[in-house]
N, C-alpha and C positions, 0 to 999 in steps of 0.2 A: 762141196769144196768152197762153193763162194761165200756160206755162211761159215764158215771154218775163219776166212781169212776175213770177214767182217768183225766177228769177233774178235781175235788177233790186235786188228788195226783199231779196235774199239777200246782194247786194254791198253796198247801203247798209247793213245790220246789220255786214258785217265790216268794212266802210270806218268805223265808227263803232267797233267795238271796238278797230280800228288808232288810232284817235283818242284813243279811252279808257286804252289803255293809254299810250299813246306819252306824256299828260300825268301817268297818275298809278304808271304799272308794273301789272304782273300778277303776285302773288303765286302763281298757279297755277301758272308755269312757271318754267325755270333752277335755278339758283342759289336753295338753301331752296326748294323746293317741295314738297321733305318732307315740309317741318313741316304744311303745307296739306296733304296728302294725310292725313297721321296725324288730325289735328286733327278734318279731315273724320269720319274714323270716330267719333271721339267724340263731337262735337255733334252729329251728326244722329241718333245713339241715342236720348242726353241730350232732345234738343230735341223727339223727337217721344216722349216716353215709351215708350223700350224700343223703337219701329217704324224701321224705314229710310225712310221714306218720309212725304211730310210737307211742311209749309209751318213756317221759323225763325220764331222770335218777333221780333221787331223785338233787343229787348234780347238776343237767345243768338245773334242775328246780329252784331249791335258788339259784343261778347266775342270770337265767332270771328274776326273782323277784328282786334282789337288784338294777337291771340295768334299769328295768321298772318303781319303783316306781317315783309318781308324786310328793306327798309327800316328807316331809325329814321327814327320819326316825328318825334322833334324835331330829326333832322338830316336830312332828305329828301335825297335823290340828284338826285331825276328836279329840273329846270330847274323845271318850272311850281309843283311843289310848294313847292320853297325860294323861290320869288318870293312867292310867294301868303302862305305863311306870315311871313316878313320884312316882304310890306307889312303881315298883318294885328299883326306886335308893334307896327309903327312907329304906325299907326291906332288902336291898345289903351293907346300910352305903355306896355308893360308894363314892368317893372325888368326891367334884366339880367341879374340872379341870379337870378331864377324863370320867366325864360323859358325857359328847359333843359328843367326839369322840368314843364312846367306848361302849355306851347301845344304839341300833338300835332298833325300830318296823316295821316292813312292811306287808303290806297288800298284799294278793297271791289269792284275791278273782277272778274269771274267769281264771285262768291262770293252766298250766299244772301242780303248785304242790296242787292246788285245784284238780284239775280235777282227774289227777291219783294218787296225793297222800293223800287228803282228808286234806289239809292242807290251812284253811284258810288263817291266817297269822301267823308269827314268830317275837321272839323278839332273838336278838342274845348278845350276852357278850364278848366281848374282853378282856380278864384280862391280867395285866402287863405283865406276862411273854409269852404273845402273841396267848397264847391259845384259841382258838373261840369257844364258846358254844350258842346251840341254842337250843330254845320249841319251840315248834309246839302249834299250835291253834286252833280249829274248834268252831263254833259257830252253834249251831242248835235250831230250837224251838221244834225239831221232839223231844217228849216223851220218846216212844221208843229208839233211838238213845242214851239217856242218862243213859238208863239204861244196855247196853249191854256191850259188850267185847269187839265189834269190831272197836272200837274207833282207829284211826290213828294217831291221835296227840297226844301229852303230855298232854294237856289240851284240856277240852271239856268245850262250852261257852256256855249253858244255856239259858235263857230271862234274859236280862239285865231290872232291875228296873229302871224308867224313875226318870231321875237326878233332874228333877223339882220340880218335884210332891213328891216324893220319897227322896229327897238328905239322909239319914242318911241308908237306906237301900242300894242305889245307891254306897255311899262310903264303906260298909259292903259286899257287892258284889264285888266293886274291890278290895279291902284289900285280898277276900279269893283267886280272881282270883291270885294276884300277890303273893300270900302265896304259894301254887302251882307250880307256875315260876319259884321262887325261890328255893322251893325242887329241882327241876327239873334241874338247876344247877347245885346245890352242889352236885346235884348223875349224874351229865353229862359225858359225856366221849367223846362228839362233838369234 
């Protein structure tokens, strides 16, 4: 029985990382995994003082994320990313000269602020007067998980409605997601 339910709980974890990536990419594999694999040697020196071993700081964890992504984060690839991010400019009013430079999303999927901080990926905000604000993201299909308190991120990501099949619940789902975001901002202190 016990290896019954190890297994079980072993397919929900990968069926959840299939999820996780499939919305935000995995910078660990393909195409620049490189750069992840070098990068790794270096922050996790850096991060734990000279040790290999070790738990990231929150902040030398979003460093190594910005520095790994394969993607460009103001011009996402992955579908969910570039929806998420276009509702949150349209939600922000932001101009569209400084949207470019200025509203990032990156994917933290396998990486140590996944790992130790429960943080899928982030979108950050640059505002004029140079102040960086950032949400946090998780993405779970786990049930439970969406019901409790010990949520890590600013935002927690549910089953995303498939865009095809679904378009109008699809766009109602990212509207709420980047409604959220956006609170998340205007009460930030990043």
């Amino acid at each position: 029985m016990a290896r019954y339910y190890r297994s079980m709980e072993d397919g929900m974890s990968q069926k959840g990382t299939v999820n996780e990536s499939s919305l935000f990419g995995d910078n660990t594999k393909g195409h620049g995994s490189y750069k992840y694999a070098e990068a790794l040697k270096r922050y996790t020196f850096k991060s734990n003082g000279g040790s290999t071993t070790g738990r990231w700081s929150f902040n030398d964890a979003l460093s190594f994320v910005r520095e790994v992504q394969i993607q460009d984060p103001m011009n996402p690839q992955r579908k969910f990313m570039r929806d998420l991010r276009d509702a949150v400019i349209r939600k922000l009013s932001l101009d569209q000269k400084d949207i470019v430079k200025n509203l990032g999303i990156y994917s933290a999927i396998r990486t140590p602020l996944d790992f130790y901080h429960g943080v899928d990926a982030f979108i950050e905000l640059r505002t004029n007067d140079g102040e960086l604000k950032i949400v946090t993201m998780d993405a779970t299909l786990n049930k439970e998980k969406l019901d409790t308190e010990r949520i890590k991120a600013n935002v927690l990501i549910g089953e995303v409605p498939e865009h095809i099949d679904h378009p109008q619940e699809y766009k109602d789902f990212i509207d709420r997601i980047a409604d959220q975001i956006v609170l998340c901002f205007k009460g930030s202190s990043h």
